[in-house]
C-alpha positions in Angstrom: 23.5 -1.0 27.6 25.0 2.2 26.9 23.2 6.0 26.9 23.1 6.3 23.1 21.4 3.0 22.7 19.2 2.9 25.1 15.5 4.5 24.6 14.7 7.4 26.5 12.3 6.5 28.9 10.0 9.4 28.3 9.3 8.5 24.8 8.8 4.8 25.7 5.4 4.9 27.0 2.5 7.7 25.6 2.3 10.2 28.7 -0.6 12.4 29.7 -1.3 15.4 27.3 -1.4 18.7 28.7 -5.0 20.1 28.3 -3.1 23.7 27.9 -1.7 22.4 24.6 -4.6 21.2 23.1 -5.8 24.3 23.3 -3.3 26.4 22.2 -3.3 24.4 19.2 -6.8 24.5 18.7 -6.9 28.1 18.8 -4.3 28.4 16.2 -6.1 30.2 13.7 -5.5 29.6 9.4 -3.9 32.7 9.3 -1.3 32.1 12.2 -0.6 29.0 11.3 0.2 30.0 7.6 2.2 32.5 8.8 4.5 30.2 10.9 4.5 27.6 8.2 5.6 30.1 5.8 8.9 31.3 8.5 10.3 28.0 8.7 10.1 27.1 5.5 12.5 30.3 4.7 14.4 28.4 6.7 14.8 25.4 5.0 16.6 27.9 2.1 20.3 27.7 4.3 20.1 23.5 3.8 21.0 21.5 0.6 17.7 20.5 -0.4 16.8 18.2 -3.7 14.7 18.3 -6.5 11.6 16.8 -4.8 11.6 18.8 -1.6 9.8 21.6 -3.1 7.3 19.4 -4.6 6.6 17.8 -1.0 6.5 20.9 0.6 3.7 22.2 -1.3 1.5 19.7 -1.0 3.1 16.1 -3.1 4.9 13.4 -2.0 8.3 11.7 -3.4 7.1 13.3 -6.7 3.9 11.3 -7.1 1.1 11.9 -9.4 -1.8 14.4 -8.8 -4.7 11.9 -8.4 -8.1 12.8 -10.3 -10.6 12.4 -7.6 -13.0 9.5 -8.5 -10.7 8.2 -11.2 -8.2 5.7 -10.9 -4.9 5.1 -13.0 -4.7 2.8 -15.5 -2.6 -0.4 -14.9 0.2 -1.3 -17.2 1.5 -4.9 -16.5 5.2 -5.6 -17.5 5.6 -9.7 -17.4 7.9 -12.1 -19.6 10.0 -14.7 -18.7 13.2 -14.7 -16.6 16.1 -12.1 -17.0 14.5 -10.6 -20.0 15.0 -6.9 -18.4 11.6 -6.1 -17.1 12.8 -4.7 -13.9 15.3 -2.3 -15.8 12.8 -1.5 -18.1 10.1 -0.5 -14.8 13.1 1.7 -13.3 13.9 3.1 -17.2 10.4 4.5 -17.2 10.0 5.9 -13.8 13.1 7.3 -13.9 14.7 6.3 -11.1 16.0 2.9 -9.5 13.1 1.9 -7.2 13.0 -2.5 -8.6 15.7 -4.6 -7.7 17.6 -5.3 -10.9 20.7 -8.4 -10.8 22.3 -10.1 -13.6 20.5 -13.5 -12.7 17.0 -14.7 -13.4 14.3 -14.7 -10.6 15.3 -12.1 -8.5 11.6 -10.5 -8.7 9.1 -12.9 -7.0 6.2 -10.2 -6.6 4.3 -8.4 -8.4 4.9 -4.7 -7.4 3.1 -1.6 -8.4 4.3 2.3 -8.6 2.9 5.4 -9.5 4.5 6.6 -13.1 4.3 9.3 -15.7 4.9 9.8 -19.0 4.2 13.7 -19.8 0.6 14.5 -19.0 -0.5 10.6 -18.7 -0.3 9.3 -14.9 -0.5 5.2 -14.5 -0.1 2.5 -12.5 3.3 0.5 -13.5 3.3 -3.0 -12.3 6.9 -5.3 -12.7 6.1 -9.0 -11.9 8.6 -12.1 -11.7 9.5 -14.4 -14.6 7.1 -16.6 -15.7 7.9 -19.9 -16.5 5.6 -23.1 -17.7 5.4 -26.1 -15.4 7.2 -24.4 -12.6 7.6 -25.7 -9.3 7.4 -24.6 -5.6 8.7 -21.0 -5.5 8.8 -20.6 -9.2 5.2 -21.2 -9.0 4.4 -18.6 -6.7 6.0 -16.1 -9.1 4.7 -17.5 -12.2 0.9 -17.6 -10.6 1.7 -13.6 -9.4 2.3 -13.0 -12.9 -0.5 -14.5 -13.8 -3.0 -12.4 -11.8 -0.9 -9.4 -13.2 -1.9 -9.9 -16.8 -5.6 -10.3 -15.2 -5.7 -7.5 -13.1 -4.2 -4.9 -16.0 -5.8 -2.7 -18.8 -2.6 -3.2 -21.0 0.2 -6.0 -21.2 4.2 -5.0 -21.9 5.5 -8.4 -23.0 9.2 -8.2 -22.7 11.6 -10.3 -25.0 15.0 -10.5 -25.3 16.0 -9.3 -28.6 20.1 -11.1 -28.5 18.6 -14.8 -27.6 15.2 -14.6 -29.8 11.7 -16.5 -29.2 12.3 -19.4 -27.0 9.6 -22.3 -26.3 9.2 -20.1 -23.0 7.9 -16.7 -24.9 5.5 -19.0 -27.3 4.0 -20.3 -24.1 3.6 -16.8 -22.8 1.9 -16.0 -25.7 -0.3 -18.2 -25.9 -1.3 -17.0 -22.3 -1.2 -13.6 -23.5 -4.2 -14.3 -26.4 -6.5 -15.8 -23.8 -7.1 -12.0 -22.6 -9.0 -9.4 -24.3 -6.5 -6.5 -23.3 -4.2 -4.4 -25.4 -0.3 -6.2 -25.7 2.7 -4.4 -26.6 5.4 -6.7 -27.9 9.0 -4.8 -26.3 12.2 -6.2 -27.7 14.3 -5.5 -25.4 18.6 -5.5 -24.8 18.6 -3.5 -28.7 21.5 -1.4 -28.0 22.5 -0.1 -31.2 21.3 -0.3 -34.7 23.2 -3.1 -35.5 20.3 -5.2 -33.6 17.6 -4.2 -34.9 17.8 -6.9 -37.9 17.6 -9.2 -34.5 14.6 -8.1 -33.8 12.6 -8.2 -36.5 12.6 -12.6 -36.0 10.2 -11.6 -33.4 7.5 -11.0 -35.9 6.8 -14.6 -36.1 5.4 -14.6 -32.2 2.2 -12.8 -34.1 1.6 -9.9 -31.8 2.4 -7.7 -34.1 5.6 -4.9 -34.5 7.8 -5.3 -31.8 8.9 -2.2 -30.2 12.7 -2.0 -30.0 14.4 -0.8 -27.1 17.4 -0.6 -24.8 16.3 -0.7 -20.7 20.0 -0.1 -20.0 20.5 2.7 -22.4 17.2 4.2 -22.7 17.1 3.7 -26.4 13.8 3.7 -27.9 11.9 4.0 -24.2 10.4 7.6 -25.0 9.0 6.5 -28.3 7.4 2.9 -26.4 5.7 4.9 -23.9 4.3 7.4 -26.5 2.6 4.0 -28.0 1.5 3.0 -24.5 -0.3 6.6 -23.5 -1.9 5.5 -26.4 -3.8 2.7 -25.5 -4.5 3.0 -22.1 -7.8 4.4 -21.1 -8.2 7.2 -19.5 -9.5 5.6 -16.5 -8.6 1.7 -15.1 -11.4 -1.1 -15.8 -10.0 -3.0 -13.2 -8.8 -0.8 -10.3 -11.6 1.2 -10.2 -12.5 3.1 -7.4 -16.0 4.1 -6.5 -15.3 7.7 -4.9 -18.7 9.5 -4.0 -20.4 6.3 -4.1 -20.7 3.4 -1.2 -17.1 2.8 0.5 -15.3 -0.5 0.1 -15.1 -2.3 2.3 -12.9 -5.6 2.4 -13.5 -9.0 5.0 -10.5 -10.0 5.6 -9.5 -13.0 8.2 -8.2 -17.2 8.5 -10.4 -19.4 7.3 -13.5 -20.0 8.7 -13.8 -17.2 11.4 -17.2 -15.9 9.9 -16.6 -14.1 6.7 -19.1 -14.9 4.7 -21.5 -15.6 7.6 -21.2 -11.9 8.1 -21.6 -10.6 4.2 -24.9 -12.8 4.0 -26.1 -11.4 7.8 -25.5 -7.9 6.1 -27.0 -8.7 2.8 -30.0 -10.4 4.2 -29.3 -13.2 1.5 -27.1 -16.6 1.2 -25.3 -14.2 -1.1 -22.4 -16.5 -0.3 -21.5 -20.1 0.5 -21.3 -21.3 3.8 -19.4 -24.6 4.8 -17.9 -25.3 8.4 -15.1 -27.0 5.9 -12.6 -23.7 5.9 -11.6 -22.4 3.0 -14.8 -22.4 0.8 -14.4 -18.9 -1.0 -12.0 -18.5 -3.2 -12.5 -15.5 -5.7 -13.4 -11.7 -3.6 -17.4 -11.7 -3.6 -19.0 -7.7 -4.1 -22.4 -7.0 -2.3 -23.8 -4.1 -1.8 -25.4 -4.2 1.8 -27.3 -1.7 4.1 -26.4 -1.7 7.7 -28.2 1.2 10.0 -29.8 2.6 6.9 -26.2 3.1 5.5 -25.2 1.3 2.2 -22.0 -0.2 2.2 -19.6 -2.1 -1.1 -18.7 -5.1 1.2 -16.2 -8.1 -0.1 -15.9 -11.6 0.7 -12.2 -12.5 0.4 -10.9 -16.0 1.0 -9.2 -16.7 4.6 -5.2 -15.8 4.0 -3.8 -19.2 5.2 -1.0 -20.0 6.7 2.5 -19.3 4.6 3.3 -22.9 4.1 -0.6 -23.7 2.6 -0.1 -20.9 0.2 2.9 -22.1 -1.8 1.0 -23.9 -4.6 -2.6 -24.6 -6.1 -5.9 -22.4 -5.7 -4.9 -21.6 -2.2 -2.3 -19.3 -3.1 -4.3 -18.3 -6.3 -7.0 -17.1 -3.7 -4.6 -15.0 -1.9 -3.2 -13.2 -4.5 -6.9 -12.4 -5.5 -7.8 -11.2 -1.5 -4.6 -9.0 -1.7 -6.0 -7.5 -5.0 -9.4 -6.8 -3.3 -7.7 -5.0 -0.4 -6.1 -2.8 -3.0 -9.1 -1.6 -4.2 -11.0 -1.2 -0.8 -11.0 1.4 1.3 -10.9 -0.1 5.2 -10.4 -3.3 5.7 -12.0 -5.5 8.6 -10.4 -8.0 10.4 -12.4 -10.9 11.7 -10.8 -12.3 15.3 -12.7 -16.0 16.1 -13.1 -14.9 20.1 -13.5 -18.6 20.6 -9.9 -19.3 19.4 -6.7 -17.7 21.3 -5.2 -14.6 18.6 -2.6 -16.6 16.5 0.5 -15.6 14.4 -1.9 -15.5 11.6 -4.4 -13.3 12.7 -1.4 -10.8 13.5 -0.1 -11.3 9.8 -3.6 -10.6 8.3 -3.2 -7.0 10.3 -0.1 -6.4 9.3 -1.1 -7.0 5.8 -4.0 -4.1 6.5 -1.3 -1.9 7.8 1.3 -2.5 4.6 -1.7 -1.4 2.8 -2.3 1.3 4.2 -6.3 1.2 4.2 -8.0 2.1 7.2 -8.6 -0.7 9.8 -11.6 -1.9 12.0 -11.4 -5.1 14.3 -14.4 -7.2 14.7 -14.6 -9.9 17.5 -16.9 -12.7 16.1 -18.6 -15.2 17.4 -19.1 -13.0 21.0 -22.3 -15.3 21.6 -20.4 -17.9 22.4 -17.7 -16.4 25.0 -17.8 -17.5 28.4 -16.2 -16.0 31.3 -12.9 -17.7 31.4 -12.6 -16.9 28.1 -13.0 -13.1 27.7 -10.4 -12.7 30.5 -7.8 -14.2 28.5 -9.1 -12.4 25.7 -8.1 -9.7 27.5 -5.0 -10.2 27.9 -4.2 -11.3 24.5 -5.7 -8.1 23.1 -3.4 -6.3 25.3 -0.2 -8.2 24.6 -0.7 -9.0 20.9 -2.8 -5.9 19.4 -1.0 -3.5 21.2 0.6 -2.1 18.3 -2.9 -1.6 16.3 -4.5 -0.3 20.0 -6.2 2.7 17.4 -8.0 0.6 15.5 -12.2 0.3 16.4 -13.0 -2.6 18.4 -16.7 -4.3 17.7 -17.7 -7.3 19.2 -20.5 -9.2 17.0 -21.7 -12.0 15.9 -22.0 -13.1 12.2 -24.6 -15.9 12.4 -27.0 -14.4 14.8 -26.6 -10.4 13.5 -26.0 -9.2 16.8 -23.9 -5.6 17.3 -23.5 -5.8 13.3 -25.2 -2.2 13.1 -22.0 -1.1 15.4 -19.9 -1.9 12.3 -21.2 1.4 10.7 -19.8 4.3 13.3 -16.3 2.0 13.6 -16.5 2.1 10.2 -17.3 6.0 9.9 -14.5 7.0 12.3 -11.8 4.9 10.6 -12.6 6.1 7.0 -12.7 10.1 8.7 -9.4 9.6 10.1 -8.2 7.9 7.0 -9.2 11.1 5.0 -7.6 13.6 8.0 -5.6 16.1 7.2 -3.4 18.8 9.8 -2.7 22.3 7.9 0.6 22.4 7.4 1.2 25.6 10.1 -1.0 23.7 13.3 1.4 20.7 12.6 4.4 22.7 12.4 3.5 24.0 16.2 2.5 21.1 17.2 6.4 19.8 16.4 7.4 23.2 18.1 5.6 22.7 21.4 6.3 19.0 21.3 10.1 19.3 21.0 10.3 22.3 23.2 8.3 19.6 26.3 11.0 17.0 25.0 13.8 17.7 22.8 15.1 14.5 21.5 17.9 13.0 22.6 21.6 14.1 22.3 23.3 11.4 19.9 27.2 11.3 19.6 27.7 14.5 20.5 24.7 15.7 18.1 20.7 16.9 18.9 18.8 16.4 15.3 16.2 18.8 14.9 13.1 18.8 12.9 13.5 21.7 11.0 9.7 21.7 9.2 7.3 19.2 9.2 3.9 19.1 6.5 1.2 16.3 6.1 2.5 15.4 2.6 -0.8 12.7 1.3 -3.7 11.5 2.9 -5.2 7.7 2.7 -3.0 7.0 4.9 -2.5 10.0 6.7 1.5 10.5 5.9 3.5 13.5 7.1 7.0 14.0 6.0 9.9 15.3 8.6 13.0 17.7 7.3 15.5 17.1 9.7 19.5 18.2 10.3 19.8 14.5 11.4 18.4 10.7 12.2 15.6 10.7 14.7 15.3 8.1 16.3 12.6 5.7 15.7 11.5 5.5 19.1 11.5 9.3 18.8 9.3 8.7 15.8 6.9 6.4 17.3 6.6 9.1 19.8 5.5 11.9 17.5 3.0 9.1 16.4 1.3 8.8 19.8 1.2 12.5 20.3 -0.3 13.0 16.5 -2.9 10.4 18.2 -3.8 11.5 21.4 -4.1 15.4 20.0 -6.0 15.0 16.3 -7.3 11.0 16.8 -6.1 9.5 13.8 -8.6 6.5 15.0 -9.0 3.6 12.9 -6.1 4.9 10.4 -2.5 4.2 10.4 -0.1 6.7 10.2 3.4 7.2 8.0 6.3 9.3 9.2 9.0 9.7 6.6 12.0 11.3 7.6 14.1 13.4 5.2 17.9 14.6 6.2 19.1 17.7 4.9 22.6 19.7 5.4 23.7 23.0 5.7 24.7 24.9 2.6 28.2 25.3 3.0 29.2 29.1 2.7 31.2 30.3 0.4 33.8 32.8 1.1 
């Protein structure tokens, strides 16, 4: 293996942390650290940087939306059938190309949200795949995602395509459409000039009213559409609400059958939900408000996330789409582990699920009563060799039938929902980059060191901290930072995001 792709051997396991720098960080005063923050970013003045930069740098990230705290955004769904244009329409109105758009139908297959807005109006824009009646197998999948789209959204964008007209397809998505309550905007879509307009006007006849003419290509008649959508969404989501200042969500995630709903009833002191050793018995998220320790709690039921091949078709997959909706809306998640069973692919996937999130993550190790000796050792192991990757996440071991440890949920719970809402001033993490890369520089590369010109904690919930560099670093470079964010400021329970952004010099003139 050669010396540039090789991982330095420094960075690939976490090392011991010098007391000394702890404290020199923690003795970093507001005042210091403001003033060193404010240094380097004169610096970043001699490199090229873009329109979004600044925005980052003083506090945003990638240009995203100034949250209201205890609000949350209303959801605008954008459905219809195949290769109608919703994806261009979803990157027309963000303003940028974030949804993958190809001349062929079904190249969407989930639904995937992002943060727009339209003037003073922030919201949550969600492009699902084409829907389609009587589909089969994968088409299914996409057609069921849209489905739970159109139930989990204040207000419906129903995308047509103005040059072919109302097929048997649209009337059936109407027909789905009136079996909701919520607001519908009928969007004729692929008007590129006057001249179709007459087109459009057929649509009438799919009674939901004026259709809205438009050009997702062109951008003809988008401004006008989303002036009529500000107008009907509320000011706050009915169905993405999140309870801020109130108990904290919490979401029970896990396979089927390793104790979930044992655990909610245990906590709520009620058969709150059923219980059948036949896996798979919840389907829809179940709320419950429980006290633990004197502590209330907004705890969810979800149904066990099966295996991929299980959730292709039917109310199995209905059920996950609905568990993936409830760890939207929660807070920390935590992931049930059967100790009794060896840790499977699944259970990893579940994680990672938690981690794609970005919620806050706890692990709870069920059924302990039952683990004998021979057992727990290759527990152990497994824990070591297959979680090593979540090793900051709380560990509790309990069990949901009997009750016992479940009052050690709430401080693993506490910690992960702290370090979830951390945040480094922007000058203490700055020398924290400065006294880590002066201990280990990274790597020369081609001929090349990158350097990490200024660094600021950009969001919280997760925890992300954004990187200006004068080149790639390396991902095991990155990972490293990670560790050392770790083992200095904890971070326990949380994950963490490190985005990297390259800039060049300015090039002088002469």
């Amino acid at each position: 293996m050669s010396e540039e792709n090789s991982a330095p051997e420094e960075f690939a396991e976490p090392g011991e942390v010098d007391p000394a720098l702890v404290e020199r960080l923690e003795a970093i005063d507001d005042v210091e650290g403001e003033r060193r923050a404010s240094a380097l970013r004169q610096g970043l003045d001699d490199y090229e940087l873009e329109d979004d930069d600044v925005e980052v740098i003083e506090g945003h990230i990638d240009g995203s939306v100034d949250y209201v705290e205890g609000t949350a955004l209303p959801v605008l769904a954008v459905v219809g059938r195949p290769n109608v244009g919703k994806s261009a329409l979803v990157n027309r109105i963000l303003g940028r190309r974030e949804a993958v758009v190809q001349d062929m139908p079904g190249v969407t297959r989930d639904r995937v949200s992002y943060k727009a807005l339209w003037n003073t109006t922030a919201f949550t824009l969600v492009d699902t795949g084409g829907w389609e009646p009587d589909a089969k197998g994968i088409s299914r999948s996409v057609a069921l995602q849209a489905e739970v789209a159109i139930d989990l959204a204040d207000a419906i964008l129903f995308v047509v395509d103005a040059t072919v007209g109302a097929t048997a397809t649209d009337e059936q998505v109407v027909k789905l459409l009136r079996q909701t309550s919520k607001p519908v905007i009928l969007v004729a879509n692929k008007v590129d000039d006057q001249r179709h307009e007459a087109t459009a006007s057929v649509l009438w006849n799919l009674g939901l009213g004026e259709p809205r003419t438009v050009s997702a290509l062109h951008g003809r008649g988008v401004a006008d559409l989303l002036d009529t959508v500000v107008g009907i969404l509320p000011k706050e989501s009915a169905v993405a609400k999140v309870e801020i200042g109130g108990p904290r969500r919490v979401a029970l995630l896990g396979r089927p059958n390793v104790g979930k709903s044992s655990l909610l009833n245990k906590a709520a002191g009620e058969e709150r939900v059923v219980v059948n050793e036949l896996a798979g018995t919840t389907r829809d998220p179940v709320d419950e408000l429980v006290d633990i320790a004197g502590k209330t709690w907004r705890f969810v039921d979800t149904a066990g996330i099966r295996r991929r091949v299980h959730m292709q078709q039917g109310a199995d997959f209905y059920a996950s789409l609905r568990t993936t909706a409830a760890l939207e809306k929660a807070e920390v998640a935590v992931v049930l582990l059967d100790v009794t069973e060896p840790i499977s692919e699944q259970d990893i996937r579940i994680i990672d699920l938690v981690l794609e999130s970005g919620r806050a993550l706890v692990l709870a190790f069920n059924k302990w009563d039952l683990l004998d000796d021979d057992r727990r050792r290759y527990l152990e192991r497994e824990i070591d060799q297959d979680l090593a990757h979540v090793a900051w996440a709380p560990r509790v071991n309990i069990s949901a039938t009997t009750g016992r440890h479940l009052e050690k949920l709430v401080p693993a719970l506490e910690v992960a929902l702290a370090s979830w809402d951390q945040r480094i001033p922007t000058g203490k993490f700055n020398a924290f980059l400065a006294e880590l890369v002066a201990a280990h520089p990274h790597p020369v590369r081609g001929g090349k060191q990158p350097r990490i010109l200024f660094g600021t904690q950009a969001s919280t919930r997760p925890p992300t901290f954004v990187l200006f560099t004068s080149g790639f670093l390396d991902p095991q470079y990155r990972r490293f930072i990670q560790r050392r964010l770790r083992e200095i400021y904890g971070f326990v329970g949380t994950p963490i995001v490190t985005n990297m952004r390259v800039r060049e010099k300015r090039s002088r003139r002469k």
